[in-house]
Each structure stands twice: as C-alpha cells, then as structure tokens.
N, C-alpha and C positions, 0 to 999 in steps of 0.2 A: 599469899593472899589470905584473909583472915574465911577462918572456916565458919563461915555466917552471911547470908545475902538473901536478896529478896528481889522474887519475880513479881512488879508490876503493871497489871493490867491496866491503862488507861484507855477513852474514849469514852463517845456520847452514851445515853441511854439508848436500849435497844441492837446494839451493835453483836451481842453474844458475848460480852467479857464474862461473863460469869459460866457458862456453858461453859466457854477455850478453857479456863482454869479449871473447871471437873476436869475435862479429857485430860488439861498436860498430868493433873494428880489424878489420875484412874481412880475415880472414885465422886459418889455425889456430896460437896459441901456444900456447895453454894446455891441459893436459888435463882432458877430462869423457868420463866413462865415468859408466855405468847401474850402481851396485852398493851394497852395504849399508854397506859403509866409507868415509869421509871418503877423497877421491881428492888432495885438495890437505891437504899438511902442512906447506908453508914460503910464506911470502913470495914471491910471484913478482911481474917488474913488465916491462912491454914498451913501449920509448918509442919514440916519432914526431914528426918534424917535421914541423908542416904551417905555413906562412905563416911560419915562422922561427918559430914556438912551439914548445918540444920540452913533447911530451904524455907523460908516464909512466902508462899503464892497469896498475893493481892487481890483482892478483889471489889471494885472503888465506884461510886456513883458517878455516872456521867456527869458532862459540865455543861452542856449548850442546854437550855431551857427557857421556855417561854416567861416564867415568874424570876422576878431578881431575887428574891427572898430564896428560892430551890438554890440560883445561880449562888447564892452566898454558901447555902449547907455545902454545896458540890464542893464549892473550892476551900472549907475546913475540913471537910471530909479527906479531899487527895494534900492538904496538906498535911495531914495528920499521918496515912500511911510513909511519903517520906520522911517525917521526923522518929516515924518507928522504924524503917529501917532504908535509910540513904543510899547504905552500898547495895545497890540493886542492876539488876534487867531491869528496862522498860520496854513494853510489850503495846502498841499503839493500836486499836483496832479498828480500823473502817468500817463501816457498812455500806453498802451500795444501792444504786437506783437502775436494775435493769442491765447492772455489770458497770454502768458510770460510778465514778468516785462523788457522795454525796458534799456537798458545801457547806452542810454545818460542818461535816466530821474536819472537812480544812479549817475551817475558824476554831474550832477547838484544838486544835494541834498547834496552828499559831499562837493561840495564847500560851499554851503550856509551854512549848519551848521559848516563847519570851522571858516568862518567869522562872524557870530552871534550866535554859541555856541547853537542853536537851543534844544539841546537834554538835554542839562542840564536845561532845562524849558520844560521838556517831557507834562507837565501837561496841558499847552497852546498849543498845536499842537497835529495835527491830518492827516491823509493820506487819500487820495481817489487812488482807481484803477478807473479808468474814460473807457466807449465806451463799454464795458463788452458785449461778446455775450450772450444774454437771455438765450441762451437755451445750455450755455457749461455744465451745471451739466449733460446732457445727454454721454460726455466721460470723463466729471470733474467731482465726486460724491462731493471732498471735494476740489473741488477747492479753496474758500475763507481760508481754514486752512492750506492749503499747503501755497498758497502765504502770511498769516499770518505770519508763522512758520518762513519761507524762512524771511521775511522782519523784523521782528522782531528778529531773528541770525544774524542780517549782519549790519543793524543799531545799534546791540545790548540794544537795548530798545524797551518795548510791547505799541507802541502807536496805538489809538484805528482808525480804518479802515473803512471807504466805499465802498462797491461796487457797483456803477454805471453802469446799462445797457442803452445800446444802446440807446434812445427815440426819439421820433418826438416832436421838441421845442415846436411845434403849437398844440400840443395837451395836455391840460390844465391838465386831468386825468393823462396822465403819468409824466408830469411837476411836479405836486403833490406827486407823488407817490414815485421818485425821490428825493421831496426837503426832504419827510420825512426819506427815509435813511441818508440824507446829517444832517439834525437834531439829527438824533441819535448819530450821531458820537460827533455833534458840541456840545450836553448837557455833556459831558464827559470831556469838556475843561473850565478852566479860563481864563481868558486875563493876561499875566502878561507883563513885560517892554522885550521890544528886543533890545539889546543897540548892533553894530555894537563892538568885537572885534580885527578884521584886515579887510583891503581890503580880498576886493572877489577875490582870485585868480586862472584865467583861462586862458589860450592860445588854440587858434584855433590850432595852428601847435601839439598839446598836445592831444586832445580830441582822435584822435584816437586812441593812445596807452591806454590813462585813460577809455575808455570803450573797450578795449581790457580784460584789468582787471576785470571792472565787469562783464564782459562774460565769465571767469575765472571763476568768484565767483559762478555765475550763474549755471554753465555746473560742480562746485563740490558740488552744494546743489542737483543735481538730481541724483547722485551718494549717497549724504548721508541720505536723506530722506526718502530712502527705511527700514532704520532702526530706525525711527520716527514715522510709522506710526500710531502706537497709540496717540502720543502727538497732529500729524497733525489731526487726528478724533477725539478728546476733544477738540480741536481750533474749528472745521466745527460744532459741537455740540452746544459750544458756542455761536457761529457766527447766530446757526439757533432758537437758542431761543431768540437771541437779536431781530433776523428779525419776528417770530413770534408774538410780541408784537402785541395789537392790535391798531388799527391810532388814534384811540381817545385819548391815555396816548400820544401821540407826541404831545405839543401844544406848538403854537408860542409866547412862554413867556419871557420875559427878566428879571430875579429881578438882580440890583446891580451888572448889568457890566456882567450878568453868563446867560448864556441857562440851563433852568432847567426842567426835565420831569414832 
C-alpha cells in the first residue's frame, strides 16, 4: 500500500466534523464553534507522520444548504479535498434530532455516494452518529442496534458505526475516551482510491421534497422494526462487546496506510 492516505471527514454543516478531526489528531486545528452559520467554508487538511505514513485528516464544508450559490462552494470545496488526496478513509458524520437520524444528513449521503460511488468501496468508509445523549440507553436499551439496523436497510450496506456522546472539548479524559471509539470504527477500514464518477448533484429548490423522502423512509422503519426485534438486539449485543473492549488493545498504530488493533 503506498505510505500516503487521507482521512476524510464528510457531512452537513453542524454535525462536529471539525471537532471528530481535533480529537482523532489530539490536538486543536480546526475550528468548531456553537452557532447557526456553517463555521467551515474551505477545504482544510492537517498531516502527520506516524510510522513513516504521512496521514492527511480532512476537514470539508458541508453540503445540504439553503442557498445554491453555498450549495456550489460546498461541492468544489469536497471536490477538491478528493483530487488532493483519493486514496483515503471516508469518514460520514450524522447528526441527530433527539437520537433520530436527521433527513438532510440522508440527502447529503445520497448525493455523495452517487457521485463517488462511496459504497462500492464499503471497505474504506465508515459512519459516526455524532452529539449522542449519554444517558439515552435509559428509554433507548438498544439504541445503537436499531439505528444500526435502520442504516444499514436503507444504505443497503453493513458499514461499521460510531457513536459519539455529547463531550466537553476541553476535557482531555472525555477527548480520549471519544477518540477511542472513533478508532475502533477507523481499525475496521483501508484507504482505497475515490475517483469522482459524475458531478454532485443537488438543488436547493429540491432539498425539501428529497428529505421529505427520507422522512418517509424514516417513519416506515418504525412501523417495520417492531418485527426485527431480535435482529435489532444481536446488532446492540454486538455493538456492546465491541464497546466492551478494554483501552489498552486500542492503540494509535499505523502499519502500511491501515489503522490496526
């Protein structure tokens, strides 16, 4: 594998791509502030050597926005990080509404993988649910296996998941604690090439109708799930003995371009 690769952070504005890429590089590059306007409007990318691999972490303007004029920067923006560096991770990040999977963040994942074909390189990509209440397993038991289940029927592909709680940046313990589920997911991936098959295609005047849809989709997984429930509790089973693990087998290793436990 060439000793050169690039971890790609995509999704909307607001979702914390920029935060997840401080913690994976222990360390503040990037900016993330609390506020109603898109905080990232350019390509940014911050590399490291580790083992003699130089790592380049992404970090890229969202794509779903109310102005087509943002909607055009956004998509020269993420086209430009792939043309700097193809052979990457990509790193997908959700945000959510109350622990629901939000409908822009589906409409922006559809477009991307139409134009870079994302999924037929399942093996290079990976998903976070980002902001996660700490303490939803209190009316969620299997939270992680239902939104597993749910995102893996609909993407039609089992690629492997983070979830991400809530944390305070400035606190170095939960920074940690955080980057090691972000790890686990990341050991699970190769870097392969992402070559751009059609333009990105999105229109603002569209957006409503296109997550009208996946609010559809949305509102008939919770109709069909009630007859999953065993599948969805082998998914949360799963999920709780990957989390299990203890912190020592997570280690910040690089061989030949790959994260390895």
């Amino acid at each position: 594998m060439p000793d050169t690769f690039g971890i790609i952070f995509l999704g909307n504005s607001g979702v914390g791509k920029s935060l997840l890429a401080n913690v994976l590089l222990d360390k503040e590059k990037f900016v993330h502030l609390y506020q109603a306007s898109s905080v990232t409007s350019e390509t940014e990318f911050e590399e490291s050597l580790v083992n003699n691999v130089s790592v380049s972490v992404f970090n890229i303007p969202g794509l779903v926005d109310c102005e087509q004029s943002n909607i055009e920067r956004n998509k020269r923006e993420i086209k430009k990080a792939f043309q700097i560096q193809p052979n990457s991770v990509v790193v997908f990040v959700f945000g959510n509404q109350g622990g629901r999977i939000r409908e822009e963040d589906l409409v922006a994942f559809n477009a991307l993988n139409e134009a870079y074909d994302l999924l037929s390189k399942a093996g290079s990509m990976c998903l976070v649910v980002n902001d996660l209440n700490p303490r939803r397993h209190v009316d969620s038991p299997n939270y992680e296996g239902d939104t597993s289940s749910f995102l893996w029927r609909h993407l039609k592909c089992s690629l492997p998941i983070a979830f991400i709680d809530t944390f305070n940046p400035r606190d170095k313990s939960e920074c940690e604690k955080q980057r090691e589920v972000l790890m686990k997911v990341l050991a699970e991936c190769r870097p392969q090439q992402h070559l751009m098959v059609r333009e990105i295609e999105l229109l603002a005047e569209k957006v409503v109708k296109l997550k009208e849809e996946q609010r559809s989709a949305l509102l008939a997984w919770n109709k069909e799930k009630e007859a999953l429930q065993s599948e969805i509790k082998e998914v949360q089973k799963r999920y709780e003995e990957l989390k299990s693990r203890p912190p020592h087998v997570i280690e910040k290793v690089i061989y030949k371009g790959c994260f390895i436990l």
